[in-house]
C-alpha positions as CSV (number, residue, x, y, z in Angstrom):
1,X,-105.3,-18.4,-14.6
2,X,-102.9,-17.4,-17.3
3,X,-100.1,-18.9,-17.8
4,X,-97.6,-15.5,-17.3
5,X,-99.6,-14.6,-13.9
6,X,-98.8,-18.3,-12.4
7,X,-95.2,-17.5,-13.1
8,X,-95.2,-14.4,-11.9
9,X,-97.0,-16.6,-8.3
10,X,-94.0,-18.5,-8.3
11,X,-91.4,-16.6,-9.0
12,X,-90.7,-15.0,-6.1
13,X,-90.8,-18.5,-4.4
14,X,-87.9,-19.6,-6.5
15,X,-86.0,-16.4,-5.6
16,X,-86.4,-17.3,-2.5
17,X,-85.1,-20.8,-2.2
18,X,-81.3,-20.1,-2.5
19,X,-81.9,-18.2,1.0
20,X,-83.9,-21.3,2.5
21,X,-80.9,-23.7,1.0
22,X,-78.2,-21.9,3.1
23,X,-80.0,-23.0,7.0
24,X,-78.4,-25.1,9.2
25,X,-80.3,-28.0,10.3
26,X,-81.1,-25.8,13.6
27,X,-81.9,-22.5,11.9
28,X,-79.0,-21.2,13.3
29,X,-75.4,-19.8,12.6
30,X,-72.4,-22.0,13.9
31,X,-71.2,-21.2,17.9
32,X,-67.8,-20.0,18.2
33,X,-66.7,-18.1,15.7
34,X,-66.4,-21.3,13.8
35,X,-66.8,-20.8,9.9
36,X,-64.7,-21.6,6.4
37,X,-63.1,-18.2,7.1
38,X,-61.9,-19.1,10.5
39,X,-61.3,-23.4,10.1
40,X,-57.9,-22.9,8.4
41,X,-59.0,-24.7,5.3
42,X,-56.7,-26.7,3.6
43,X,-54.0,-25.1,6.0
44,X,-55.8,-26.8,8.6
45,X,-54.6,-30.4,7.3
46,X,-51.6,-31.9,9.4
47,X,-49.0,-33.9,8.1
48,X,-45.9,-34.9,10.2
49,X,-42.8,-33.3,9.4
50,X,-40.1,-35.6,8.6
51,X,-37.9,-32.4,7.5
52,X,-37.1,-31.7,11.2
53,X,-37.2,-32.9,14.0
54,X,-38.4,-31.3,17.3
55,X,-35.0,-29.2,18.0
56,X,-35.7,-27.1,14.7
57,X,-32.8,-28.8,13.4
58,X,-32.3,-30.2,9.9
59,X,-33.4,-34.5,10.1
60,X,-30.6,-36.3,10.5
61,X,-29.5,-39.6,8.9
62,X,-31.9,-42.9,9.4
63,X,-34.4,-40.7,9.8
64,X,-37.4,-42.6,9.9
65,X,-36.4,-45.8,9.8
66,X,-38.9,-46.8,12.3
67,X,-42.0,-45.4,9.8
68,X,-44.3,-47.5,7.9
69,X,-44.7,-45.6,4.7
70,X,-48.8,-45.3,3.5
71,X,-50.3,-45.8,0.0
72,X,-52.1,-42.9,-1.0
73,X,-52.6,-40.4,-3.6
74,X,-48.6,-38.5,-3.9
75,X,-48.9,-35.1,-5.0
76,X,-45.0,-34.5,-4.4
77,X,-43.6,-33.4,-8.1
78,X,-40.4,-35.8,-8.9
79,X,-38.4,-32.3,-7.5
80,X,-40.1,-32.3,-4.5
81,X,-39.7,-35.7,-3.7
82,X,-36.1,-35.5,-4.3
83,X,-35.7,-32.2,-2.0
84,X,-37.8,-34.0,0.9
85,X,-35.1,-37.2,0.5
86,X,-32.2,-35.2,0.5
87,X,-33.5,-32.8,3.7
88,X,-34.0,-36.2,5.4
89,X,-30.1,-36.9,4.8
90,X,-30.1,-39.4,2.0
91,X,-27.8,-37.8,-0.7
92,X,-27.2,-39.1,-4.3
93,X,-30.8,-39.4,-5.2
94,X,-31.3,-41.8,-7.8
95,X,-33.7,-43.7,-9.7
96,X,-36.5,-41.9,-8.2
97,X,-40.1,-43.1,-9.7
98,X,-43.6,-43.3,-7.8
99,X,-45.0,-46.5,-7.9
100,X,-48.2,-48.0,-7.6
101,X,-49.0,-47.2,-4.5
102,X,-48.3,-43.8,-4.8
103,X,-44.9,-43.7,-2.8
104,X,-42.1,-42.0,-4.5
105,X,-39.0,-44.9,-4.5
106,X,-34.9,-44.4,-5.2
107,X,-31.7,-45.8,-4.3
108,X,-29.6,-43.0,-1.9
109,X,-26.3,-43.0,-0.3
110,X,-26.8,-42.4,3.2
111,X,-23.1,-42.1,5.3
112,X,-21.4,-43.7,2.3
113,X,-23.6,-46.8,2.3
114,X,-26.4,-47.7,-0.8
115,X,-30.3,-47.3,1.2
116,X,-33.3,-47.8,-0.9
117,X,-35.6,-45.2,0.2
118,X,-39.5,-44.0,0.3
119,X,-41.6,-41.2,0.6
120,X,-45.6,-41.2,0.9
121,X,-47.9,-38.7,0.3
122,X,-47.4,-37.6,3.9
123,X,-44.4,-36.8,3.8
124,X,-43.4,-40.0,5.7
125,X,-39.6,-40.8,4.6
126,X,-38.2,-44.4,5.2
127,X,-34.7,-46.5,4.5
128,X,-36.6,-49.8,3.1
């Protein structure tokens, strides 16, 4: 057999094994109306919301003194950061630099009084 007839053999397998790539396991579509279209995505992901609490009303001061801030990779620019500090009360922003452990760290004046304060990739803010 010639070499151009055994490709022309195999090429329609290779056409054909995109198709067989895209089964599920079972051979068949997801239940549910569940798909990538319909999951939410990324808009799916759930982070708390220190910006307000449950009333719909802006977070007020010592607001989430009680959290434990998490390491993880921040992807809060330096403006973001400060916004999210200053929505959770803390006004004077300064000094504000992510450390390490990827938590976004400043000094703040909370009802007249110095705080150092946090903010994790979650959105998590804490007095420290």
């Amino acid at each position: 057999m010639s070499l151009s007839r055994s490709f022309l053999l195999v090429l329609p397998l290779l056409a054909a094994a995109p198709a067989l790539a895209q089964t599920t396991v079972t051979g068949q579509p997801a239940t549910g109306g569940a798909s990538s279209a319909t999951s939410g995505g990324q808009n799916a992901v759930t982070r708390p919301n220190t910006d307000h609490v449950h009333d719909n009303k802006a977070a007020g001061v010592g607001t989430g003194t009680n959290v434990k801030l998490e390491r993880g990779a921040n992807s809060f620019t330096e403006n973001e950061a400060r916004r999210r500090l200053e929505k959770a009360g803390y006004h004077e922003v300064k000094d504000l630099k992510k450390d390490g452990d990827g938590i976004w760290r400043a000094t703040a004046t909370v009802d007249g009084k110095p705080a150092s304060v946090g903010l994790d990739f979650k959105g998590n803010v804490a007095a420290q």
